[in-house]
C-alpha positions in Angstrom: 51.9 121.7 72.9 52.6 124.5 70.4 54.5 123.4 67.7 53.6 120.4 65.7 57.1 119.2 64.6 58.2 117.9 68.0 59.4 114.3 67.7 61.0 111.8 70.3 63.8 109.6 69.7 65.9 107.4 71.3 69.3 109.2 72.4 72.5 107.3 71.6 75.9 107.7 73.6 76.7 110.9 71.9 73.2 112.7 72.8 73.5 111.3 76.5 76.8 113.3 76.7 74.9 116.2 76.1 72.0 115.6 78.3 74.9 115.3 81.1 76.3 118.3 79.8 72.7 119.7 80.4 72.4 118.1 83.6 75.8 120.2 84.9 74.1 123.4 83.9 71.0 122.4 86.0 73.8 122.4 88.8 73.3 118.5 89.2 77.2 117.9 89.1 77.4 114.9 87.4 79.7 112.4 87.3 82.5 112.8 84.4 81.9 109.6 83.3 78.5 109.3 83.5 77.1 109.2 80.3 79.1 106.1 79.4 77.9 104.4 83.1 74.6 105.3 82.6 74.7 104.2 79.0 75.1 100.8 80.4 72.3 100.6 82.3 69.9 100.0 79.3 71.1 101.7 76.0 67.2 102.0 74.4 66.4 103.7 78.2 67.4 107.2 76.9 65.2 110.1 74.9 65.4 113.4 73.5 62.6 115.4 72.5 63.5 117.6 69.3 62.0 120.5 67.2 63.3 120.3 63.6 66.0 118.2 64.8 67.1 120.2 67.8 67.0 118.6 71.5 64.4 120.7 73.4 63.7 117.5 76.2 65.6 115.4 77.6 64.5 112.1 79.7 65.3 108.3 81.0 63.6 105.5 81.4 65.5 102.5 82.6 63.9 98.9 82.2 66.4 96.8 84.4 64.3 93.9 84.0 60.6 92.9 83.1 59.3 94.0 86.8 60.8 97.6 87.6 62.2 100.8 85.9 63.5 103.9 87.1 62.9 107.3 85.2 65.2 110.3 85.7 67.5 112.8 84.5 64.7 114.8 82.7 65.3 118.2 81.8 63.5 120.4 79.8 65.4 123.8 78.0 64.3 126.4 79.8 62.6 128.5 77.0 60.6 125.3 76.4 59.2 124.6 79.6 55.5 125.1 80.5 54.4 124.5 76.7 53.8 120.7 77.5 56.8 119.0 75.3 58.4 117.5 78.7 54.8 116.1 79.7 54.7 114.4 76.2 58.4 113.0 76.9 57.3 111.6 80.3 54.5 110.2 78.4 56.5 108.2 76.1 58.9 107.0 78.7 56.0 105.6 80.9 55.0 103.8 77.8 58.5 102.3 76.9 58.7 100.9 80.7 55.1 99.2 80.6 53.7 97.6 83.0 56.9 97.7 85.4 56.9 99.4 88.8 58.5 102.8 87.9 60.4 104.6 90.5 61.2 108.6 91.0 63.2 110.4 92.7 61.1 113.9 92.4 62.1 117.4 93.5 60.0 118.1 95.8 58.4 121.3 94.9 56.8 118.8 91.8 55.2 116.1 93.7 51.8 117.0 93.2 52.7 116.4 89.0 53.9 113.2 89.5 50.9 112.3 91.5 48.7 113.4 88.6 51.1 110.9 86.6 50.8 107.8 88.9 53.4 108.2 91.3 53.0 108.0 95.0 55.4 109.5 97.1 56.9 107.3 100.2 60.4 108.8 101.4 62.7 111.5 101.2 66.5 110.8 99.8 68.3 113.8 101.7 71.8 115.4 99.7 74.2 115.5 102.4 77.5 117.6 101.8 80.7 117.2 103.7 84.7 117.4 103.5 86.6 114.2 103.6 89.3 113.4 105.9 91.8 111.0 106.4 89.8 108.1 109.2 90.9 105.5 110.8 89.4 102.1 109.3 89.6 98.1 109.6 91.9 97.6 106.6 91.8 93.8 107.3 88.1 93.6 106.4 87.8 96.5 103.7 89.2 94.8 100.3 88.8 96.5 96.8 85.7 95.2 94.7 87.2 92.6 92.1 86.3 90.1 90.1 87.1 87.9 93.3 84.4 89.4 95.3 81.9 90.5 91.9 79.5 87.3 92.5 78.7 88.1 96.1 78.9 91.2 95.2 76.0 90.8 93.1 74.1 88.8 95.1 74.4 91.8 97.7 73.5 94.3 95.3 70.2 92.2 94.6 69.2 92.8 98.5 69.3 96.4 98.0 67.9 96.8 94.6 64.8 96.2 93.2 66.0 94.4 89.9 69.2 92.7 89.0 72.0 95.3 87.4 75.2 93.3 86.7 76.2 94.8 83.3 75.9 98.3 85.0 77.6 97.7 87.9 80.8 95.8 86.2 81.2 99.3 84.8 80.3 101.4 87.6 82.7 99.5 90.0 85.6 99.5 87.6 84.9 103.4 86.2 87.8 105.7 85.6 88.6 107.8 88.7 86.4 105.7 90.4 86.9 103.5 93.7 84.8 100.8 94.8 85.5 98.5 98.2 84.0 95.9 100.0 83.7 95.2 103.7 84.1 91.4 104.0 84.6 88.8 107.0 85.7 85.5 107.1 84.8 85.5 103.2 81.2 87.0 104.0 80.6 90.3 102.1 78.9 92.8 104.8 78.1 95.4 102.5 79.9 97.7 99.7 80.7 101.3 98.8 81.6 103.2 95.5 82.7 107.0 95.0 83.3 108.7 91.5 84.7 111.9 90.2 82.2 114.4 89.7 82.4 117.9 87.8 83.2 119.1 91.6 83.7 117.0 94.3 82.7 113.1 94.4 79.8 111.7 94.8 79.6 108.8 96.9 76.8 105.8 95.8 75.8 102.9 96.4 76.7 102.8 100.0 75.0 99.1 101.0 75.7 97.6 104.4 74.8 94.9 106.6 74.7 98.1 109.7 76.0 101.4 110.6 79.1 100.5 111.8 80.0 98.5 108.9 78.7 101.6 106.7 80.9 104.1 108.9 84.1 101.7 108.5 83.2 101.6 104.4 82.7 105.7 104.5 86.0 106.2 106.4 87.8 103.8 104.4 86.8 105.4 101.2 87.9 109.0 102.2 91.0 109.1 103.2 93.1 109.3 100.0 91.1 112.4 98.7 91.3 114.6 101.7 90.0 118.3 102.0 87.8 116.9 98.6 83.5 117.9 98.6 82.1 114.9 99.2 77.9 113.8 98.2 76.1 110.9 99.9 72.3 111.0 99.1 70.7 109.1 102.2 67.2 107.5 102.4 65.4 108.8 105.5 63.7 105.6 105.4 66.6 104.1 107.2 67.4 105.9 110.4 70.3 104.2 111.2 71.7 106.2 107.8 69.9 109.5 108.8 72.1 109.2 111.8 74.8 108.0 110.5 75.1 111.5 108.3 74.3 113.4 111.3 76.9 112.2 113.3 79.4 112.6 110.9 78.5 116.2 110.8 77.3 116.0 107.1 74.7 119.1 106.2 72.0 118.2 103.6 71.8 120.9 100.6 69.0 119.1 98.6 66.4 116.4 99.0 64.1 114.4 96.5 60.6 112.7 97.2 61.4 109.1 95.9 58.3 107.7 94.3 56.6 104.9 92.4 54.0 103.8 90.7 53.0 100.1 92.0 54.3 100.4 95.7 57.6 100.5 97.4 59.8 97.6 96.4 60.5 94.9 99.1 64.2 95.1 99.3 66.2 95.9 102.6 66.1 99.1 103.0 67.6 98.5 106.7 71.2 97.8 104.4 70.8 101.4 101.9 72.7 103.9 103.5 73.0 105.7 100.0 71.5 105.2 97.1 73.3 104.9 93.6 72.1 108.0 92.4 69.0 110.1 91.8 68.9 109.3 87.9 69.4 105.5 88.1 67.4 104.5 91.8 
């Protein structure tokens, strides 16, 4: 590391706007509200690296609980990078989440770094790309997410996520420009679906169902009021039945990550994630 004054601090909500702002330049196409969202997830989970007070690194580190965290959003200016300051930012973010499980989700021309850092690669989550369309749906069983249906909700969420995340998702599942469903029978919640504004397009996450055909009746449903819209669903290849799913649909992926961890893959039903929440968060 070449200069000496480099410090790290925890970001507050004004410093996550501009790491989102940075995150837009990167191409990433954030969502518009997603500094706030994120925010939510763990407000001491956010850093900035900074020479003589100027942001040169940026990084997260969510804790959700005392078992499992999930690093992202790191970005490092480009006239700073290759000088080590984002390797001492990583460092100080694997110390802040302890001895959790951390998880990654890694571009993929990097995985040999984060193996040098712990993490141990076990599936791809494939960017797929396509244009919505009005589809035809079972409006009897898809109902919008509410407080009604937030505790089962939950307790779905739970099945397909390594730790418990009920502050963040009240916010995610009520954000501005947002809209959030459920697919739900005789009072049974079969899975769930949210899709936010993005700087283009939307981005469609989580996507959690019981199987594909509930997942294809949540993705239709969800579609149909933004039509002719660029629409993101980032799909674990660990589930086939999603893999498919996309392909059938005639979705075309334009970017994949390695996720990663550092004490194993999680025991969760990956069988029910046919999209993940996003790349920063897990």
């Amino acid at each position: 590391m070449a200069d000496t004054t480099f410090s790290i601090h925890t970001m507050n909500i004004k410093e996550l706007e501009l790491a989102i702002d940075w995150a837009k330049r990167e191409g990433w196409n954030p969502g518009r509200r997603d500094a706030a969202l994120f925010y939510q997830a763990d407000p001491g989970g956010f850093f900035a690296g900074k020479i003589n007070g100027q942001t040169i690194a940026v990084g997260s580190a969510v804790a959700y609980d005392e078992t499992f965290a999930f690093c992202g959003l790191y970005i490092v200016a480009p006239e700073y990078r290759g000088k080590g300051y984002g390797l001492a930012l990583t460092e100080h973010r694997l110390a802040y989440c302890g001895g959790r499980n951390v998880g990654i989700d890694g571009v993929l021309e990097n995985v040999n770094i984060y193996r040098r850092i712990g993490y141990v690669p076990y599936y791809e989550n494939r960017r797929y790309q396509f244009t919505a369309a009005k589809k035809v749906f079972n409006a009897a069983a898809i109902k919008a997410a509410n407080n009604d249906n937030f505790a089962q909700l939950l307790a779905y969420d739970r099945q397909c996520f390594p730790a418990p995340r009920k502050t963040f998702l009240k916010k995610w599942l009520e954000q501005t420009e947002g809209r959030s469903l459920v697919y739900s029978v005789n009072g049974v919640l079969q899975g769930y679906i949210v899709r936010r504004r993005c700087a283009e397009g939307y981005k469609i996450g989580p996507l959690f169902a019981d199987n594909a055909e509930v997942a294809q009746q949540l993705l239709n449903a969800v579609q149909t009021d933004i039509e002719g819209e660029t629409v993101l669903l980032d799909v674990p290849e660990i589930n086939r039945d999603a893999v498919t799913l996309a392909q059938r649909s005639g979705m075309k992926v334009i970017f994949a990550t390695a996720r990663m961890y550092q004490k194993g893959l999680p025991d969760i039903a990956n069988e029910k994630i046919f999209g993940i929440t996003t790349f920063e968060l897990g």
